[in-house]
C-alpha positions as CSV (number, residue, x, y, z in Angstrom):
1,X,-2.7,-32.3,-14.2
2,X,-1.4,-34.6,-11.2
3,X,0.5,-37.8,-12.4
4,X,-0.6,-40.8,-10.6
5,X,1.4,-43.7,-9.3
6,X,1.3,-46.8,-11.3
7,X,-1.0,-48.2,-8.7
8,X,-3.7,-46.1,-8.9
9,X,-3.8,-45.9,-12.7
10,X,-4.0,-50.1,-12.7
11,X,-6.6,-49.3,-9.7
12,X,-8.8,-46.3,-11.8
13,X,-9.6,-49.3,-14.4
14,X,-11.9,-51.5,-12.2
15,X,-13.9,-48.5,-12.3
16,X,-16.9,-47.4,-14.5
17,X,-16.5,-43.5,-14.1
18,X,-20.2,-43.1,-15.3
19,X,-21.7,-45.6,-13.4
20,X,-23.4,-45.4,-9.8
21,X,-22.5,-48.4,-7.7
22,X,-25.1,-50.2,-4.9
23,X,-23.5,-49.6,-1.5
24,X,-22.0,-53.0,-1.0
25,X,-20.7,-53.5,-4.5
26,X,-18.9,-49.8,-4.2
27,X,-17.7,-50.7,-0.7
28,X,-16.1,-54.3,-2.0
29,X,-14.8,-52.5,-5.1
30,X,-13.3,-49.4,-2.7
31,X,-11.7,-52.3,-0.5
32,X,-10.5,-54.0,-3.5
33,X,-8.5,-50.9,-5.1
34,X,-6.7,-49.8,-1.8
35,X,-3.0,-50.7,-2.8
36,X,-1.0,-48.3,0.5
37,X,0.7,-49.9,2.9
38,X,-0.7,-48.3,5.9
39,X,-4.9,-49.3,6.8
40,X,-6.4,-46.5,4.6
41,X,-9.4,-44.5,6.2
42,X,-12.7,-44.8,4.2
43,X,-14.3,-41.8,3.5
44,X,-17.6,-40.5,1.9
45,X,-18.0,-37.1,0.0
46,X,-22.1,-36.2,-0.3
47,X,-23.4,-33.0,-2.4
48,X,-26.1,-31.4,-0.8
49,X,-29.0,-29.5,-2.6
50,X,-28.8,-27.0,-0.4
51,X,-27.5,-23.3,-0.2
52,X,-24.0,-22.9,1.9
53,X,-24.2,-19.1,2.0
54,X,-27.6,-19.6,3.9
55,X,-27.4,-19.6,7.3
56,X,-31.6,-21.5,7.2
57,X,-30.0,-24.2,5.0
58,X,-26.6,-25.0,7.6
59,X,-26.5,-28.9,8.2
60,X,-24.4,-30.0,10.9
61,X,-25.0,-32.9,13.4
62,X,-23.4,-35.9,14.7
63,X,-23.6,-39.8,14.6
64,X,-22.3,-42.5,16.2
65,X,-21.2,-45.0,13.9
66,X,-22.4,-48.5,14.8
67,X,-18.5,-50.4,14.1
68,X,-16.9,-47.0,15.1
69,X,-14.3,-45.6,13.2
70,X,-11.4,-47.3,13.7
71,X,-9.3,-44.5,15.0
72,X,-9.4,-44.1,18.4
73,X,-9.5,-40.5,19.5
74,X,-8.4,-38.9,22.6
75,X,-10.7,-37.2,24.4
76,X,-9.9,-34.3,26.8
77,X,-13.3,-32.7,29.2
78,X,-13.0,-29.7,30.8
79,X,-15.0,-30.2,34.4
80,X,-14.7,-30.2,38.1
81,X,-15.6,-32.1,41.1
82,X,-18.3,-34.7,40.7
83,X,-18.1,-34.5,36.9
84,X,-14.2,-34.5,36.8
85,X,-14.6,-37.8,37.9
86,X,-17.4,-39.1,35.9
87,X,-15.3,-38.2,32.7
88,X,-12.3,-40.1,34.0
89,X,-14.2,-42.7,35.0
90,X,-15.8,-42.8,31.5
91,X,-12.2,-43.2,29.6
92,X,-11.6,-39.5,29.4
93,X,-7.8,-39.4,28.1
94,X,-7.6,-35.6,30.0
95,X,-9.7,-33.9,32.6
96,X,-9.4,-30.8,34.2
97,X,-10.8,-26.9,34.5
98,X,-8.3,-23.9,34.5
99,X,-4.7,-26.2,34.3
100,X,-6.2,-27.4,31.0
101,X,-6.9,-24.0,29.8
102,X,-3.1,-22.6,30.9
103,X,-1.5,-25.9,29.2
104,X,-3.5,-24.9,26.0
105,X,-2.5,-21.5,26.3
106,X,0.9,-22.5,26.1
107,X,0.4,-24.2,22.7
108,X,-0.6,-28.2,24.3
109,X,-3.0,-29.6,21.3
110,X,-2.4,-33.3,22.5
111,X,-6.3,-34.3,22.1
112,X,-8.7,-34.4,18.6
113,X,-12.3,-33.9,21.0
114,X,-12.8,-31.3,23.8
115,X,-15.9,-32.3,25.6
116,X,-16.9,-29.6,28.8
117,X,-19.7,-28.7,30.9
118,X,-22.0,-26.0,30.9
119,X,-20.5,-24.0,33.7
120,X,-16.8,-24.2,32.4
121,X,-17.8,-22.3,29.5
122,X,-17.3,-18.9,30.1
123,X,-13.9,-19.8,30.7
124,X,-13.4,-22.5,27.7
125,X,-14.9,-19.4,25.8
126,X,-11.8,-17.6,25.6
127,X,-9.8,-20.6,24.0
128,X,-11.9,-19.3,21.6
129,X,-9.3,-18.0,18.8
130,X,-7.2,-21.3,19.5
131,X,-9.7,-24.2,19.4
132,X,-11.7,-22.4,17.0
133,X,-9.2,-22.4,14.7
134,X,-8.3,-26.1,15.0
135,X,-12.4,-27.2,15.3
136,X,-11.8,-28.1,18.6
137,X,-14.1,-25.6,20.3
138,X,-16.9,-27.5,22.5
139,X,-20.6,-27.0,20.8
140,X,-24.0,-27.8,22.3
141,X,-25.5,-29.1,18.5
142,X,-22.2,-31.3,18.3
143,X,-23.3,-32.8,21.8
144,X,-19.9,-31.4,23.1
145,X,-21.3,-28.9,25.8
146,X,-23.3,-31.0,27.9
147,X,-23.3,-31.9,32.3
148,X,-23.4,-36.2,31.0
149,X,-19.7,-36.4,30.0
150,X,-19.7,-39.7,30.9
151,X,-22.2,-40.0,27.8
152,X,-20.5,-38.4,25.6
153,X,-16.8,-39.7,26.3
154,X,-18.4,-42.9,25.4
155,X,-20.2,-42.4,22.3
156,X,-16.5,-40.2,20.9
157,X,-14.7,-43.2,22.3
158,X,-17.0,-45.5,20.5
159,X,-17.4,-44.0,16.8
160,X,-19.3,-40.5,17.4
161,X,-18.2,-38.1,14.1
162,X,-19.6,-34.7,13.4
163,X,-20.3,-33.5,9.9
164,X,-20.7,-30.4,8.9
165,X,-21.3,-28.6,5.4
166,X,-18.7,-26.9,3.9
167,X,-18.4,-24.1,1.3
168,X,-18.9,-26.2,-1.5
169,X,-21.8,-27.4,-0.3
170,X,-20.5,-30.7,0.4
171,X,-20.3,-33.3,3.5
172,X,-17.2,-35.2,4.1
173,X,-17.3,-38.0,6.7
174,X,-15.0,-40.9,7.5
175,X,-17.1,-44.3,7.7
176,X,-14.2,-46.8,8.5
177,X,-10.7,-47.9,7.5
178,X,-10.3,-50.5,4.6
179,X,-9.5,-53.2,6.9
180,X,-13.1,-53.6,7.9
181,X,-15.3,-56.5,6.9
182,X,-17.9,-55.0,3.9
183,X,-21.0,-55.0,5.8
184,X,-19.8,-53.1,9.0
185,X,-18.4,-50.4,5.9
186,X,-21.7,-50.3,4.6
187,X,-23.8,-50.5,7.5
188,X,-21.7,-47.3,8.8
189,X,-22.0,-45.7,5.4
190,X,-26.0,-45.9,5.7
191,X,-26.0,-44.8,9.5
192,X,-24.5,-41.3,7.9
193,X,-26.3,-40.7,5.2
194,X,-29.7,-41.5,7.2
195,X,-28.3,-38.9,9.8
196,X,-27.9,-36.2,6.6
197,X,-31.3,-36.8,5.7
198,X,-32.4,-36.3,9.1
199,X,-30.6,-33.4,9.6
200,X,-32.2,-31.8,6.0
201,X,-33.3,-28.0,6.8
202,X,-36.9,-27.4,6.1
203,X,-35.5,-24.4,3.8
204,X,-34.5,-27.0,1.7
205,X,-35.7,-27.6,-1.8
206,X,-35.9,-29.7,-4.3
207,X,-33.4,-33.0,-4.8
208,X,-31.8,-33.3,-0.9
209,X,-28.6,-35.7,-1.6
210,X,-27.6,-34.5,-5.1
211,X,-24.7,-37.0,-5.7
212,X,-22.2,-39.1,-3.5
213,X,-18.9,-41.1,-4.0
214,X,-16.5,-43.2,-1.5
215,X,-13.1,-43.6,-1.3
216,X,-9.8,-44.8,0.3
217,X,-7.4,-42.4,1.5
218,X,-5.2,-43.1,-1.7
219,X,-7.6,-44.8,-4.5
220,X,-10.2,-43.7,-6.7
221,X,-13.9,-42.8,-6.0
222,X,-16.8,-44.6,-6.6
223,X,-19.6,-43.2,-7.1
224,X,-22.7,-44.2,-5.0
225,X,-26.5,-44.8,-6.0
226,X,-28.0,-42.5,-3.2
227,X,-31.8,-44.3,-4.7
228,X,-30.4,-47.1,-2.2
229,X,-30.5,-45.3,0.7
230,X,-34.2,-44.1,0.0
């Protein structure tokens, strides 16, 4: 078993390990028990009722969050002409077709969202090993892979995340750092979980959003009454 810090042991106290928390009051109690010295990141962990292994029960989309994330991302789009300059004009940190492609060849990975058009993908397709392995490959369903870059420049640039299920059958999403006010926390932290129950696959069955629990980057979870959010 991992030792904890004194901190976090003081911190594990103000919390009722069996007991599901209202939104706000797990938010104020999250914001309450983050000790670091840095602006811890928020983040939410949701169980799914849904099969992993089955490709009819995959849930993956995006959202914008409405207070944004509080880590501003940089964004590189692969495009030319016209659209080139739509994405720079949209805030687009890098822009460009094949020099793009050679700098990433040669190991450049200074960006977290590659945005591209349609046409540039055959040749954004073989960075497929390397941004692949990092999830930085463009996707249509991620709203990645699109001709309005300006669009979606702006809605990374303003708080757009992606989730996607993993093996365990869980989502993990970041809704905010701890320095934001409790209702912009909360009010992100129901924009996502209405997005995962959009995004439920009809193959589903049975209890959708099984359990959930927040948390700063360095404190203890909280878990969440998911009743709330119905």
């Amino acid at each position: 078993m991992p030792k904890h810090g004194k901190k976090y042991s003081e911190a594990v106290k103000l919390v009722d390990a069996d007991a599901q928390y209202e939104p706000a009051e797990a938010v104020a109690l999250v914001k309450k028990m983050a000790s670091a010295k840095f602006d811890e990141t928020v983040e939410v962990a949701v169980r799914l009722g849904v099969d992993p292994k089955k490709q009819d029960q995959a849930v993956r989309g995006v959202v914008v969050m409405p207070h944004g994330t509080g880590k501003t991302k940089r964004v590189l789009v692969f495009a030319k002409g016209e659209k080139a300059k739509e994405a720079e004009s949209a805030g687009a940190d890098f822009v460009g077709d094949q020099d793009m492609i050679n700098k990433i060849q040669q190991g450049w990975f200074e960006f977290d969202v590659c945005v591209a058009t349609p046409d540039m993908m055959s040749e954004v397709g073989k960075l497929g090993r390397l941004l692949g392995g990092k999830g930085l490959m463009p996707n249509p369903k991620a709203g990645t892979v699109t001709f309005d870059v300006a669009k979606a420049v702006q809605e990374i640039k303003a708080g757009k995340i992606e989730y996607r299920l993993d093996r365990a059958g869980q989502i993990h999403a970041p809704v905010g750092k701890v320095s934001f006010d409790e209702q912009k926390l909360t009010e992100n932290l129901r924009a996502l979980v209405e997005a995962l129950v959009r995004s439920k696959p009809a193959a589903a069955k049975g209890v959708y959003l099984k359990s959930a629990a927040i948390s700063s980057t360095m404190g203890p979870s909280v878990k969440l009454n998911l009743q709330s959010f119905r």
